[in-house]
C-alpha positions in Angstrom: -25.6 -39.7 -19.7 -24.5 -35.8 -19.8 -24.1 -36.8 -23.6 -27.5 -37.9 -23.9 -28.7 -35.1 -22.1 -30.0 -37.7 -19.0 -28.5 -34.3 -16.6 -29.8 -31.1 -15.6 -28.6 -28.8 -13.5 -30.5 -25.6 -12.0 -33.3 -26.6 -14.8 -31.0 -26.2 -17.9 -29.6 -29.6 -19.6 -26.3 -30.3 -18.2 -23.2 -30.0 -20.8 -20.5 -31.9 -20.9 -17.0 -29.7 -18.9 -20.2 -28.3 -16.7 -18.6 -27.8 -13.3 -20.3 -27.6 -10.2 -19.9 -26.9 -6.3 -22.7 -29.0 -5.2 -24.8 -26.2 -4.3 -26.6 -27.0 -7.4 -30.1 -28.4 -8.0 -28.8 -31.4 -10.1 -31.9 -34.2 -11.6 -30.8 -37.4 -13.7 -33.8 -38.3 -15.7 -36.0 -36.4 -14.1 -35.6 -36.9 -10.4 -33.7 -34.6 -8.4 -30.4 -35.8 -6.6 -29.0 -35.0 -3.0 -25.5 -33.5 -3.3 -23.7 -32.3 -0.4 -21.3 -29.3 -0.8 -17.7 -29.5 0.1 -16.9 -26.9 2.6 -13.1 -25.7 2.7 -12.5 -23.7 6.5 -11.1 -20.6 5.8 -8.2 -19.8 6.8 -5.9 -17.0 7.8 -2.8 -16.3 8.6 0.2 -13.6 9.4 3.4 -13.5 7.6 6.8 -12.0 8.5 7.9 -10.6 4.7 11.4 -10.2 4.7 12.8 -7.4 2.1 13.6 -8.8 -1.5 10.5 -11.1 -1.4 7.9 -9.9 -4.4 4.1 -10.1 -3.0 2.6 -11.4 -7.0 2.6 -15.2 -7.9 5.2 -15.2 -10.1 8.1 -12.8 -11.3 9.9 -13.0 -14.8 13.3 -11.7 -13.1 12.7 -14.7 -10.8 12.7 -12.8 -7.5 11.7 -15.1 -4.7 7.9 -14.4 -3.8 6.2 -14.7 -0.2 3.6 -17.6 -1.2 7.1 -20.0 -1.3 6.9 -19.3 2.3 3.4 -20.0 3.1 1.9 -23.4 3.5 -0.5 -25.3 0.9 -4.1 -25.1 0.6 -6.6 -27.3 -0.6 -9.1 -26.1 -3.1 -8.3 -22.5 -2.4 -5.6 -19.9 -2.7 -3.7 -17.7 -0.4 -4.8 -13.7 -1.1 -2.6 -10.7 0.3 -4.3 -8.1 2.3 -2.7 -5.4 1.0 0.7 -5.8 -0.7 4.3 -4.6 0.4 6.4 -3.6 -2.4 10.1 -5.2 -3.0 12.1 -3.6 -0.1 9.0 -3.4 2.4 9.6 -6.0 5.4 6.7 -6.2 8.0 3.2 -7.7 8.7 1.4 -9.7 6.0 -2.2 -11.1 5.9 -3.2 -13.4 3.8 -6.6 -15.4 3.7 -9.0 -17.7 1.4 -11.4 -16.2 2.7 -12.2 -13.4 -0.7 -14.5 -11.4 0.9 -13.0 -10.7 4.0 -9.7 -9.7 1.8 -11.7 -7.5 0.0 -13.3 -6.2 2.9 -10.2 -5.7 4.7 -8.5 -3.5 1.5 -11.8 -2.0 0.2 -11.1 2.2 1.3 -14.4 2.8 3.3 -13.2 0.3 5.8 -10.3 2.9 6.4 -8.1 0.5 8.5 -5.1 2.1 9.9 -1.9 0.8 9.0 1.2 1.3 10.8 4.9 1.6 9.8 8.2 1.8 11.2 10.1 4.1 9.0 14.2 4.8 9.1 14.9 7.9 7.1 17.8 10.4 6.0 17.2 13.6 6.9 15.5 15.7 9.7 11.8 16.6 9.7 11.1 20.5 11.3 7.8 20.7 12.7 6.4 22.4 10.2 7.0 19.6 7.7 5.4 17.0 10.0 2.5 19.3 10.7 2.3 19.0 7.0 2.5 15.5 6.6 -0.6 14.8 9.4 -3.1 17.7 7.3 -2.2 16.3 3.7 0.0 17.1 0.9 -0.8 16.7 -3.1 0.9 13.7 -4.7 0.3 13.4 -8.2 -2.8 10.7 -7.6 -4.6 13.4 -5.0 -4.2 14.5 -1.3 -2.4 11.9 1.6 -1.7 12.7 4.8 -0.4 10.2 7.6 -3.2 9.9 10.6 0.0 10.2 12.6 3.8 10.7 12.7 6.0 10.5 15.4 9.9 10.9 15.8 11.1 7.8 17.3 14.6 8.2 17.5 16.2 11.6 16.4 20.0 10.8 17.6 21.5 9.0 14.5 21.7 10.7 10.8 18.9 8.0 9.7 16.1 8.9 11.9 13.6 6.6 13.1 9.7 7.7 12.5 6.4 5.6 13.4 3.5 6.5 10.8 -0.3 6.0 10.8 -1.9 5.8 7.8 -5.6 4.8 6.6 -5.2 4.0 2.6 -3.0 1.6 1.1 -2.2 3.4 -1.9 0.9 2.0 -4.2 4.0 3.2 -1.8 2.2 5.9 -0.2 4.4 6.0 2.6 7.5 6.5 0.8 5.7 9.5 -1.5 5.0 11.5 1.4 8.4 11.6 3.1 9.7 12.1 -0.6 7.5 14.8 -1.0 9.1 16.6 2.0 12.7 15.6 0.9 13.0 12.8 3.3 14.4 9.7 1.5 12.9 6.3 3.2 15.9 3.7 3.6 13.6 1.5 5.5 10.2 0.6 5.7 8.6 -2.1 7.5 4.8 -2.4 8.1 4.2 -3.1 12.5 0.4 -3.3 12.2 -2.7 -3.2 10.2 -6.0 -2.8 12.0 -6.3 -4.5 14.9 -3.5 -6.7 14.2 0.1 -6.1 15.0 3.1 -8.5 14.0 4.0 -10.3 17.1 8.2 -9.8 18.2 8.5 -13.6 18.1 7.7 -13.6 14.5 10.8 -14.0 12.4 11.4 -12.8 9.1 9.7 -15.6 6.4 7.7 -17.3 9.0 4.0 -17.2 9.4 1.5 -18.0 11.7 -1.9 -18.7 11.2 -4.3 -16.7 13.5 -6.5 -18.3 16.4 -10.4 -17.9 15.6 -10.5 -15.4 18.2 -7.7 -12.8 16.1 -9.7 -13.9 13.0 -13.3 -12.5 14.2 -11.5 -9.5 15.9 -10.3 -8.7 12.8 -13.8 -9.8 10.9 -15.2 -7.3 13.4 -13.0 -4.7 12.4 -14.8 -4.6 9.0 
């Protein structure tokens, strides 16, 4: 029928591969067809990433990634809000729902994200003043919203950071920057979401509808 061009769809003849949602105005020999469009319910979730987990699809050293955590979709994919890099442990979104993931990363939303950060080496004031009204990195100025000492007793100090961009391993540049070397980093909160004590380390949990227009309405 497609062959014999018997199918049109949206008004031009149909060809044969064609695909279609069902949103479509589809006709077979003239007379329009009722089609009824799947709908998939988005979904979203938190995830627990553990350090030496890769956030991309696939690696060629064969790192383990997060998605062999994270359950199975139909007729949709998972997509990150906002990666972590290799060592980076902490909160992860992900949805398949692409337009709030874009919303959620996209800069003018300015979402803060927050960090626990374990350190060598002591921050004076000064620095720290410097680090909340913005440094030069090589890509333009950063500054954290907030930094706070946590815990000053230990030769690795313990930091909590606030920071509104999700530039590549911003939060590791700006201590560098200051001479501070990061030894741990994990990611506590993003928006209006925090990652919950109970969550262990590669486990997820998918977020109530409530959480997921709390988090629509942060955007």
């Amino acid at each position: 029928m497609i062959a014999a061009g018997r199918i049109s769809v949206n008004g031009e003849v149909a060809e044969l591969g064609m695909k279609v949602d069902g949103t479509e105005r589809i006709k077979v020999d003239g007379k329009l067809i009722r089609t009824t469009a799947r709908k998939t319910k988005q979904r979203t979730i938190i995830y627990h990433k553990p350090p030496g987990e890769i956030c991309t699809r696939s690696d060629p050293q064969g790192r383990r990634t997060v998605f062999e955590s994270l359950p199975r979709v139909l007729d949709a994919r998972w997509v990150t809000v906002g990666r972590l890099d290799y060592q980076t442990s902490g909160l992860l979104i992900l949805t398949t729902d692409g337009e709030l993931a874009n919303k959620l990363m996209h800069p003018s939303g300015e979402l803060q994200r927050e960090y626990s950060v374990r350190a060598l080496g002591e921050l004076s004031d000064l620095q720290l003043g410097e680090l909340r009204s913005g440094v030069k990195l090589e890509d333009g100025e950063a500054r954290f919203d907030d930094i706070r000492v946590a815990d000053s007793k230990a030769a690795n100090k313990s930091y909590r950071v606030v920071v509104s961009e999700g530039r590549n391993r911003i939060v590791r540049r700006l201590f560098e920057h200051v001479g501070c070397r990061v030894n741990r980093l994990m990611r506590v909160r993003y928006g209006p979401v925090t990652l919950p004590r109970d969550l262990r380390p590669g486990k997820y949990r998918e977020l109530s509808e409530a959480e997921t227009v709390t988090l629509r309405n942060a955007v």
